[in-house]
DOLUM-749513 format. One record per residue: z, x, y negated of N, C-alpha, C in turn; residue number from 1; residue in one letter. Coordinates in Angstrom, 2 decimals. Example, Ala and Ser with C-alpha at 12.3 -4.5 7.8 and 13.67 -1.06 7.14 Angstrom:
2
+---------+---------+---------+---------+---------+---------+---------+---------+---------+-----+------+
|    n.c3 |    n.c1 |    n.c2 |   ca.c3 |   ca.c1 |   ca.c2 |    c.c3 |    c.c1 |    c.c2 |  nr | rest |
+---------+---------+---------+---------+---------+---------+---------+---------+---------+-----+------+
|    7.80 |   13.19 |    5.69 |    7.80 |   12.30 |    4.50 |    7.80 |   13.20 |    3.30 |   1 |    a |
|    7.08 |   12.85 |    2.25 |    7.14 |   13.67 |    1.06 |    7.87 |   12.90 |   -0.03 |   2 |    s |
+---------+---------+---------+---------+---------+---------+---------+---------+---------+-----+------+
END
This chain:
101
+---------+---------+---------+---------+---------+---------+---------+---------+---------+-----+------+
|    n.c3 |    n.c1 |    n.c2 |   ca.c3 |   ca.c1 |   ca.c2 |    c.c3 |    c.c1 |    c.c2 |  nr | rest |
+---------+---------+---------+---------+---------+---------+---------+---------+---------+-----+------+
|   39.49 |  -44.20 |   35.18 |   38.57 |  -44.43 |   34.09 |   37.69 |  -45.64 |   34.41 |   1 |    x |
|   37.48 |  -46.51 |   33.48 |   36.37 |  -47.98 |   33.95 |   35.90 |  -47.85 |   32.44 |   2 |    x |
|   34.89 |  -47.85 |   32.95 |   33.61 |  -47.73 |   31.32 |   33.62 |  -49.55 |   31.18 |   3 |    x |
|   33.09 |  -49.01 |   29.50 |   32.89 |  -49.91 |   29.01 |   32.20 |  -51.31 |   29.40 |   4 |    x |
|   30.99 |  -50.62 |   29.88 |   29.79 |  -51.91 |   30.84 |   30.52 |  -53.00 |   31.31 |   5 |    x |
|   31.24 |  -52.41 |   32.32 |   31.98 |  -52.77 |   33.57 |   33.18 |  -54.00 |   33.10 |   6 |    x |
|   34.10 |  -53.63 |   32.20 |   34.94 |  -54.44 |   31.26 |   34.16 |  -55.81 |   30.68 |   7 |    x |
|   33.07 |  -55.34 |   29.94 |   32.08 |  -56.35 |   29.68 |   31.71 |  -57.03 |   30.46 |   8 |    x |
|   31.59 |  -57.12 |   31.67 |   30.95 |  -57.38 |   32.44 |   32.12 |  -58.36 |   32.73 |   9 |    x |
|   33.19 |  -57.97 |   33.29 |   34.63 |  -58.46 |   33.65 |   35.07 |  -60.26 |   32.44 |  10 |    x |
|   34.83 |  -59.51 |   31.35 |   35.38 |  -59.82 |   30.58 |   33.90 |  -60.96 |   29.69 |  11 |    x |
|   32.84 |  -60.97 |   30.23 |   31.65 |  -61.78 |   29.95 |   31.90 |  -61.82 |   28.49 |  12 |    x |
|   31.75 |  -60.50 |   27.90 |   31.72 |  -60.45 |   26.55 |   30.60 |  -59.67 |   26.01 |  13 |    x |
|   29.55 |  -60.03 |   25.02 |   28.62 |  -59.06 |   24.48 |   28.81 |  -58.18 |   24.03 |  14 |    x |
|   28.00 |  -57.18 |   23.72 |   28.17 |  -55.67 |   23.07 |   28.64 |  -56.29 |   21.43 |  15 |    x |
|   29.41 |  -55.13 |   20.86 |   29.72 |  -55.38 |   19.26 |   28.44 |  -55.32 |   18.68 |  16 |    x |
|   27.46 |  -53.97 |   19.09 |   26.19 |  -54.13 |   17.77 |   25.31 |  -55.58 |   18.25 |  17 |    x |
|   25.61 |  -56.32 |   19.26 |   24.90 |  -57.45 |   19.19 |   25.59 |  -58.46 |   18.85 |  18 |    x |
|   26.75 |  -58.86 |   18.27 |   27.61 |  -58.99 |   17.85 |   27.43 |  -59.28 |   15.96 |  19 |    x |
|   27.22 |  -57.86 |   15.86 |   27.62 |  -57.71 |   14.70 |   25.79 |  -57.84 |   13.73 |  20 |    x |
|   24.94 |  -57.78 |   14.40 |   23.22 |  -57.81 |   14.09 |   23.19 |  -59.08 |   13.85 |  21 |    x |
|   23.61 |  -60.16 |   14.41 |   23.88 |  -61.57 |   14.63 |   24.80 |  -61.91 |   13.35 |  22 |    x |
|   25.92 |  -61.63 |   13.04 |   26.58 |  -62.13 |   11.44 |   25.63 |  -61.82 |   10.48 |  23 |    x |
|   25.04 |  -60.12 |   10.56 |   24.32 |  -59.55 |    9.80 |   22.85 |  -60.37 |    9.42 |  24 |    x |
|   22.37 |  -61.20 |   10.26 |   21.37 |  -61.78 |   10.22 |   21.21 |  -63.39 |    9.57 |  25 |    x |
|   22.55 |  -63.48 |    9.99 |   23.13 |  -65.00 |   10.10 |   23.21 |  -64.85 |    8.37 |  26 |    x |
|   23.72 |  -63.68 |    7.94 |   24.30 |  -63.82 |    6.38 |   23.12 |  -63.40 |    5.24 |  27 |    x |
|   22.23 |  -62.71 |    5.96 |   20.93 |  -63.00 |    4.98 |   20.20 |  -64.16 |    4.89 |  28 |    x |
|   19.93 |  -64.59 |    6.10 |   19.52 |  -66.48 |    6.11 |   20.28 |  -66.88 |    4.96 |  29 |    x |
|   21.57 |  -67.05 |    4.92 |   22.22 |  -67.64 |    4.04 |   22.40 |  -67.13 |    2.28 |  30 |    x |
|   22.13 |  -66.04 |    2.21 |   21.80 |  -65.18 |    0.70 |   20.60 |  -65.63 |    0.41 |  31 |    x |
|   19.31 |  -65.97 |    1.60 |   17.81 |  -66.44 |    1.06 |   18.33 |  -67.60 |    0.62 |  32 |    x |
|   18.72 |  -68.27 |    0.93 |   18.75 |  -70.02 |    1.01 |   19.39 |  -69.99 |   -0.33 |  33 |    x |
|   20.26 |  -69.11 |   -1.21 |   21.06 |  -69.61 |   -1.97 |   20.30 |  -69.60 |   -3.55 |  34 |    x |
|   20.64 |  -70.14 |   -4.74 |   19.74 |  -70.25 |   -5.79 |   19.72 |  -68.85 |   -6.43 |  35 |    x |
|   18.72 |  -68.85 |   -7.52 |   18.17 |  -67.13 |   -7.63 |   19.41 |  -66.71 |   -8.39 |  36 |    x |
|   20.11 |  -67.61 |   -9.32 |   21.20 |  -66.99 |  -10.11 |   22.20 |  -66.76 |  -10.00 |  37 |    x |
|   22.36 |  -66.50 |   -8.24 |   23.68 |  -66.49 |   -7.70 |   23.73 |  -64.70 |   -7.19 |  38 |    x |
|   24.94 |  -64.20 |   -7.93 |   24.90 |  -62.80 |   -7.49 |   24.65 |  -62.29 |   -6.01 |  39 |    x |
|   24.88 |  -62.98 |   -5.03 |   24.40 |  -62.20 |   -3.47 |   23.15 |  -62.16 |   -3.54 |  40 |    x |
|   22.28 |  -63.22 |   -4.17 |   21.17 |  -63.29 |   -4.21 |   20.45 |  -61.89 |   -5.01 |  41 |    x |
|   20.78 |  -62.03 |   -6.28 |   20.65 |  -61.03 |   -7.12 |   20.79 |  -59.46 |   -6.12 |  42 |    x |
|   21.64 |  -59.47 |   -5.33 |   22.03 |  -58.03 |   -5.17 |   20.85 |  -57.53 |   -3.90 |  43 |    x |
|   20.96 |  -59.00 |   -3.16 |   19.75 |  -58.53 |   -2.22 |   18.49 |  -58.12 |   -2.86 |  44 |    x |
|   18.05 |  -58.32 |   -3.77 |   16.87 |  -57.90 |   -4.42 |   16.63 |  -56.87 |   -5.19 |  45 |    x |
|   18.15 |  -55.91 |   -5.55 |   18.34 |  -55.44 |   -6.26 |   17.99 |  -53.85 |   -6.27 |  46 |    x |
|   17.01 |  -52.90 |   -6.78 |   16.83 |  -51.90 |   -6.78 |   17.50 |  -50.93 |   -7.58 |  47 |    x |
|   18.51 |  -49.84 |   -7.19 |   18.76 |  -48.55 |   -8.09 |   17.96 |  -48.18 |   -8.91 |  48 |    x |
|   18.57 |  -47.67 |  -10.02 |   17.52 |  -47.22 |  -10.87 |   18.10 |  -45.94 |  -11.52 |  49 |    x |
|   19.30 |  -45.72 |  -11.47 |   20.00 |  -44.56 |  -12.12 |   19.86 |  -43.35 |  -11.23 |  50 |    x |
|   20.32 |  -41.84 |  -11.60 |   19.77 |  -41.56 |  -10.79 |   21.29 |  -40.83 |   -9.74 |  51 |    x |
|   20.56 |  -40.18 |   -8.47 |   21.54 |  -40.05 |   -7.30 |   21.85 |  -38.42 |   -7.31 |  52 |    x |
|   22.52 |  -37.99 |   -5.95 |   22.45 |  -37.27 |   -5.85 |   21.47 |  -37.02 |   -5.38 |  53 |    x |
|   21.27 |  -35.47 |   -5.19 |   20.20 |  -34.79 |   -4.71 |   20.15 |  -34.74 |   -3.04 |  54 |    x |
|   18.43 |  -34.86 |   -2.89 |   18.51 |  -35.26 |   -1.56 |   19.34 |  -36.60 |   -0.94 |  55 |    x |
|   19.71 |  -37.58 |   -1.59 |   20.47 |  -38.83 |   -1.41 |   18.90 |  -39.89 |   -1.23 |  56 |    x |
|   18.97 |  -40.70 |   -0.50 |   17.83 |  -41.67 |   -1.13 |   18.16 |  -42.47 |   -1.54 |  57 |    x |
|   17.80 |  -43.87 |   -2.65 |   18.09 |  -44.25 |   -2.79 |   18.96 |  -45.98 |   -1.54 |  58 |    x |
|   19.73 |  -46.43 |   -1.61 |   20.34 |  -47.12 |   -0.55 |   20.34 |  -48.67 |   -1.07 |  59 |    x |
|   19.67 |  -49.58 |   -0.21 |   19.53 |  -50.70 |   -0.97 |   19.96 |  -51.92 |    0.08 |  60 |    x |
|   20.57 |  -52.60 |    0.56 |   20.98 |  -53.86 |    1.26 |   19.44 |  -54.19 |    2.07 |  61 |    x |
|   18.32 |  -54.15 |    1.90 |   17.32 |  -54.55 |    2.53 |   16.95 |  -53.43 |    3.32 |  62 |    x |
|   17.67 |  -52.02 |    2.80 |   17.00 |  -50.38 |    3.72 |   18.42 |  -50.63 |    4.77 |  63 |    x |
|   19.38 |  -51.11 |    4.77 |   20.40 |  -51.26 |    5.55 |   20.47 |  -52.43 |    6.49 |  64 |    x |
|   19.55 |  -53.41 |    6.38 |   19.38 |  -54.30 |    7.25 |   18.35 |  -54.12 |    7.93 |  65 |    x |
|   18.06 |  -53.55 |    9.16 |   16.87 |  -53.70 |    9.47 |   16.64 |  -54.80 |   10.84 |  66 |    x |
|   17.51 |  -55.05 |   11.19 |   17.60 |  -55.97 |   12.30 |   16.46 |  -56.86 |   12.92 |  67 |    x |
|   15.89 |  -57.73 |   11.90 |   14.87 |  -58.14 |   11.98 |   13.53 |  -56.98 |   12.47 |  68 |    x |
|   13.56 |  -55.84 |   12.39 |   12.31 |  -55.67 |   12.28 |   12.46 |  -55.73 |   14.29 |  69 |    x |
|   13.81 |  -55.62 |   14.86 |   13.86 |  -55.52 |   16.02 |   13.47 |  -56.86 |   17.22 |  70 |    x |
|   12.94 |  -57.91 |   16.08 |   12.64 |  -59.17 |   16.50 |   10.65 |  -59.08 |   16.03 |  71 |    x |
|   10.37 |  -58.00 |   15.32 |    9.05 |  -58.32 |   15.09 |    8.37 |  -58.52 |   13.88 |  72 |    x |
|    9.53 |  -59.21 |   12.78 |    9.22 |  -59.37 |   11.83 |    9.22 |  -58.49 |   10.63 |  73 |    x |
|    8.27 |  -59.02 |    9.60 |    8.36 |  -57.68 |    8.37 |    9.64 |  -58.34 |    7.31 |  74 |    x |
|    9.67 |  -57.78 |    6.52 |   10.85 |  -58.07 |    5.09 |   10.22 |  -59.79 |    4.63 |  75 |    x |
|    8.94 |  -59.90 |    4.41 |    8.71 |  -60.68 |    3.66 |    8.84 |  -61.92 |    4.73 |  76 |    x |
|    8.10 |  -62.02 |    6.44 |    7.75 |  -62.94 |    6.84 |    9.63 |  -63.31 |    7.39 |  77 |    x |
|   10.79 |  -62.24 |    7.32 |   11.73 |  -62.77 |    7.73 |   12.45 |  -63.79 |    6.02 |  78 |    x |
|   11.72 |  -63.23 |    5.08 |   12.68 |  -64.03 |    4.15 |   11.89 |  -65.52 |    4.06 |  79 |    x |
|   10.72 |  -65.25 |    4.50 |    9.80 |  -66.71 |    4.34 |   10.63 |  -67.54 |    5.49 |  80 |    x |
|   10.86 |  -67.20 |    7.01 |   11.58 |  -67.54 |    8.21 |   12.60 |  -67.93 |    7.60 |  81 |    x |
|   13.46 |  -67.27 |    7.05 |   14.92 |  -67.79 |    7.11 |   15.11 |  -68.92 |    5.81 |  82 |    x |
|   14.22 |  -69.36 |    5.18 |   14.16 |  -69.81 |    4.13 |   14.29 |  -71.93 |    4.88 |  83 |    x |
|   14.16 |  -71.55 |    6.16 |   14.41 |  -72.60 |    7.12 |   15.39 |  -72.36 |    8.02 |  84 |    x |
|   16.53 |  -73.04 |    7.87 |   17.57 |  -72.58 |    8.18 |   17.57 |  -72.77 |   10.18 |  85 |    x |
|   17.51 |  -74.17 |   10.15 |   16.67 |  -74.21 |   11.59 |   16.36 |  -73.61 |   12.75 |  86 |    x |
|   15.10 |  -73.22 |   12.00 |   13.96 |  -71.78 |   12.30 |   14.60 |  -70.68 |   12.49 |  87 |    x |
|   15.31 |  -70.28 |   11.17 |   15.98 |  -68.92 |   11.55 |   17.14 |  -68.79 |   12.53 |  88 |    x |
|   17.80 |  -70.05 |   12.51 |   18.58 |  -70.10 |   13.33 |   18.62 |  -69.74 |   14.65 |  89 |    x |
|   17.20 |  -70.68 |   15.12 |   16.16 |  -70.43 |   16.41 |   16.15 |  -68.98 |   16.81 |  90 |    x |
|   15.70 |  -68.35 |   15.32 |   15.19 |  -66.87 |   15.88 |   16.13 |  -66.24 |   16.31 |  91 |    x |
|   17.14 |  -66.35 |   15.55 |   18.35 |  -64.96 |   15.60 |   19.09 |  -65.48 |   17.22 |  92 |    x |
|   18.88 |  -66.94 |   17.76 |   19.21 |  -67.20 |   19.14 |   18.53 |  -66.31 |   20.14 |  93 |    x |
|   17.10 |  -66.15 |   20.03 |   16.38 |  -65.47 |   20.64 |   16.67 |  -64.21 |   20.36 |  94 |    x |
|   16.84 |  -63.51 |   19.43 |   16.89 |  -62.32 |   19.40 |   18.25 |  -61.69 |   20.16 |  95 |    x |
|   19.19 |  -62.59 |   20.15 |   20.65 |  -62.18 |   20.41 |   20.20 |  -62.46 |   22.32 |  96 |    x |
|   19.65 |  -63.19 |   22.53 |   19.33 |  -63.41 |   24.10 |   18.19 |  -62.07 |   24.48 |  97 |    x |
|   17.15 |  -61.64 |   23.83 |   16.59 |  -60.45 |   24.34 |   17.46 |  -59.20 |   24.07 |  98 |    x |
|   18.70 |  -59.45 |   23.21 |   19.37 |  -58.25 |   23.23 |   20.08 |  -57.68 |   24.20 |  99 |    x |
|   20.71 |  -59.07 |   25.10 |   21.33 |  -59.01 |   25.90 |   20.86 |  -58.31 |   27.33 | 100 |    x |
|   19.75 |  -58.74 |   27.53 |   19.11 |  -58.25 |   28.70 |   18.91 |  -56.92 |   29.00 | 101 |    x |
+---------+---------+---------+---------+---------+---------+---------+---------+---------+-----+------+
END
């Protein structure tokens, strides 16, 4: 048996959820940046309104991303951040480097 770590380690490859927090992050930068009348855009903003099942909450693309908050930031100051592509770029470097550690 050789655990996972160890392979990683071998194999100087990052974990998948740091991996995958990193596209996830990478692809909201890019939904902010895009113009308001473009459906990704639209959907990120988009609240349920019909109703669910019971005991369901409602599930929205911004309650499913939370990634950012693991860097510090709130909803608003990451969409103001990524609104510089740059910048956000910067961040999600840093964040993927404290993940690692």
């Amino acid at each position: 048996m050789v655990r996972n770590e160890s392979i990683r380690e071998q194999t100087s490859q990052e974990k998948l959820e740091l991996s995958v927090q990193e596209r996830r992050l990478r692809w909201l930068g890019h939904v902010q940046r895009m113009r308001d009348d473009r459906m990704a855009k639209q959907v990120l903003h988009w609240v349920p309104e019909d109703r669910r099942m019971r005991d369901r909450p409602r599930v929205t693309w911004q309650h499913v991303i939370k990634d950012f908050e693991k860097g510090g930031l709130s909803w608003e100051e990451a969409m103001s951040l990524a609104a510089d592509r740059r910048e956000w770029r910067n961040w999600i470097a840093q964040c993927a480097r404290h993940g690692e550690e």
